[in-house]
N, C-alpha and C positions, 0 to 999 in steps of 0.2 A: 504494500500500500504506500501512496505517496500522500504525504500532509502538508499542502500548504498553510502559510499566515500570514495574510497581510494586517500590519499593525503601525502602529507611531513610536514605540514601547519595545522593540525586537529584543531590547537587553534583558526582559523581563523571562526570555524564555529559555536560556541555556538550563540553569538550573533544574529546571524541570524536565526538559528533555534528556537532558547527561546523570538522571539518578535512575532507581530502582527499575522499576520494571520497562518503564520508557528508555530507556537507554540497553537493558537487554534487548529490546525488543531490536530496537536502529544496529546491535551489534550481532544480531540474528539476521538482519537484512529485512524484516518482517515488514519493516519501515522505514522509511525516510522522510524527517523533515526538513524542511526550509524557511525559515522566518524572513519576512519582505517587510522592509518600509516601504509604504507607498508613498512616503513621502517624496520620495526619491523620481516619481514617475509625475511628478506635477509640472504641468507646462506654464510655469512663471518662472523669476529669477530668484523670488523669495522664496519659492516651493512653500509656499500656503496652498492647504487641503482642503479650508476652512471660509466661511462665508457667512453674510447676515441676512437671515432668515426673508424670504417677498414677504411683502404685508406686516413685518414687523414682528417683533416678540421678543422675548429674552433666548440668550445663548447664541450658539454659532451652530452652522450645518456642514455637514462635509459634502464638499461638490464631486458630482457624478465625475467629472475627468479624470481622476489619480484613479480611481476604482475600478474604475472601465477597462485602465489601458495596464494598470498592473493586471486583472486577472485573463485580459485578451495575454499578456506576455506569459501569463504561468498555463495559460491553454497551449497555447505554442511551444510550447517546451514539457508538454507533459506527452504519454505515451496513448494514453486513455481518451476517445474524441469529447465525451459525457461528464466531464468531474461535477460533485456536487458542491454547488457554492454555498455557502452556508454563513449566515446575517447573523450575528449575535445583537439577538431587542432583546427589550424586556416585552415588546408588544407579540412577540413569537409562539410559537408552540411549544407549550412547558415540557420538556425532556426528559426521559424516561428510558426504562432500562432494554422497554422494545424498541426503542429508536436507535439505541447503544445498538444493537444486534444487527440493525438493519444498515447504519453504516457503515458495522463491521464487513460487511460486505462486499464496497465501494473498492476500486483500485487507487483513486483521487479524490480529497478530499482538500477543500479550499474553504477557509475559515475568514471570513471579516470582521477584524474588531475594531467598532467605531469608540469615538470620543464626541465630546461636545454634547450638542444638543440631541441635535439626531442626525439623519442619511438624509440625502435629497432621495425624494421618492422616486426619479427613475432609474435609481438602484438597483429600489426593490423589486421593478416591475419589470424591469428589461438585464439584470445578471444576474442574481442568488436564484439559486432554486429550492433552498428553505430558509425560513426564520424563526430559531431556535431561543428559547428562554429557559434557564437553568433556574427560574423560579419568580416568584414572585416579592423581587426590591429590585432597586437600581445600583451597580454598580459604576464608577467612577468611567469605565471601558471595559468591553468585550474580550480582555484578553485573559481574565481570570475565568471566563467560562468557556473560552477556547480551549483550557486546560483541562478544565475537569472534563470536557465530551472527550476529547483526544485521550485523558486516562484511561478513562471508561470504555471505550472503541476498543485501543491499541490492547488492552488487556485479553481481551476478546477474540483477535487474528491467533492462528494456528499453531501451537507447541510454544506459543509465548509466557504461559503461566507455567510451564511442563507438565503438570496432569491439567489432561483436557475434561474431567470430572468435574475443575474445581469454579469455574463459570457457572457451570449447568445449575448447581447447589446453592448460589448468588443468591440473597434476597432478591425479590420483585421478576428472576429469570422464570422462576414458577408460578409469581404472581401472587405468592406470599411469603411470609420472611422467613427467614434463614434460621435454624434451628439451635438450640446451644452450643458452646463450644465445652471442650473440657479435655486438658494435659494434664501431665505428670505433677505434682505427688496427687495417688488418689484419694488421700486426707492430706489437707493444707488446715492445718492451725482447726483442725475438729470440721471441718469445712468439704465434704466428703462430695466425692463425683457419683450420681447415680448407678447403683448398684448392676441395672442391666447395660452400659456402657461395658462396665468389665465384665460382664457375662460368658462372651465371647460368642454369643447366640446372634447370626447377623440379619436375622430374620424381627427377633425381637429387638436388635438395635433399630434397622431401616422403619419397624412399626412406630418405637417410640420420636425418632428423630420425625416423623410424618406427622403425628399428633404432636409434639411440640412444637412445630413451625408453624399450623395450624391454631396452636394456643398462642401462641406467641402475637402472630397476625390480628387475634380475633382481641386482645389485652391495647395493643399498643395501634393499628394501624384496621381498625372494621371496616373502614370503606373499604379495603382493597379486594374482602369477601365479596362486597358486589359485583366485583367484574371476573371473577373467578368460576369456572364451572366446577365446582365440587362433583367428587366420586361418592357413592351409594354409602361408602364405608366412610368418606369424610364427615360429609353428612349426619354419620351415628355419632363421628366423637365428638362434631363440633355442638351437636345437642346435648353430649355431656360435658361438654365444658360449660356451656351456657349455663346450662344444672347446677353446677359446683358453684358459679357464680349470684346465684339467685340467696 
């Protein structure tokens, strides 16, 4: 997979790219970044990006030109005809771990992270081909939620985690959350790991890890049973859980 970024802020991203699993990943080949100023691609002498708003208002806008002609230059130079251009708003599609999945997929991925006010709208309408919101506030610029999609993605491509189990098991990958965890010692400080854990029975571990991630979800996060298709059997425990809770 190839990731672009275009940003104002490129210094922000060595860091993150050159640690843990992002930079196994770039040393695996799995990946390749590139951080772009488009500053760089502005046709003035000042190389301003930036403009005041038609019709007035507070802040500045970034103009369609640097945008345009950096991501025309990162098509041209990529292998793939289709990359997906990807807007970082807050006005976007709040981001999710099936979206994770779905970029995993992508061979090019091209990230925008604005500053100022906002984008000039024929941005939006004539080069991204999404606009992604990593939640609901504002950030200062787009290049802190450039990060955390690219984590979330790049973790995702093939033998980058080394067990390929360990995605699938992801809160939110099943559509409900991830089940306890529990290491060495099996008593910490009188603080004991569930007796069937070290059972060695992996029938009765897989049953209790299913109903705890099922409690867990139903405790901390109950909307997420609304878009869930429960099984016959989930259904029974999550009625005893409910039970326990009354």
């Amino acid at each position: 997979m190839k990731i672009d970024v275009l940003s104002l802020f490129p210094e922000m991203f060595p860091g993150v790219f050159g640690s843990s699993i992002l930079k196994k990943a770039a040393e695996q080949k799995a990946v390749s970044y590139q951080v772009v100023n488009f500053r760089t691609f502005a046709d003035n002498k000042h190389q301003t990006v930036d403009d005041y708003p038609y019709g007035g208002g507070a802040g500045m806008v970034l103009k369609p030109q640097p945008i345009f002609d950096a991501v025309t230059h990162l098509k041209e130079q990529a292998e793939s005809d289709k990359p997906r251009v990807i807007l970082l708003c807050p006005q976007g599609k709040t981001y999710n771990q099936k979206m994770a999945e779905e970029l995993a997929q992508e061979k090019h991925l091209i990230f925008i992270c604005g500053h100022y006010e906002g984008y000039d709208e024929r941005i939006r309408e004539h080069v991204i081909t999404d606009e992604i919101s990593i939640g609901d506030y504002v950030l200062t610029g787009g290049e802190l939620g450039a990060m955390v999609i690219i984590d979330s993605v790049v973790r995702l491509l093939p033998k980058v985690l080394g067990n390929e189990e360990s995605h699938m098991r992801d809160s939110f990958s099943t559509g409900l959350l991830e089940h306890p965890h529990y290491t060495r010692p099996a008593d910490f400080r009188g603080m004991k790991v569930p007796d069937v854990l070290i059972s060695g029975n992996h029938r009765l571990i897989d049953e209790w890890r299913a109903k705890e991630s099922l409690r867990r979800t139903y405790e901390r996060r109950p909307d997420l049973l609304e878009k869930v298709e429960l099984t016959d059997e989930q259904k029974k425990w999550l009625h005893e859980i409910e039970s326990l809770k009354k």
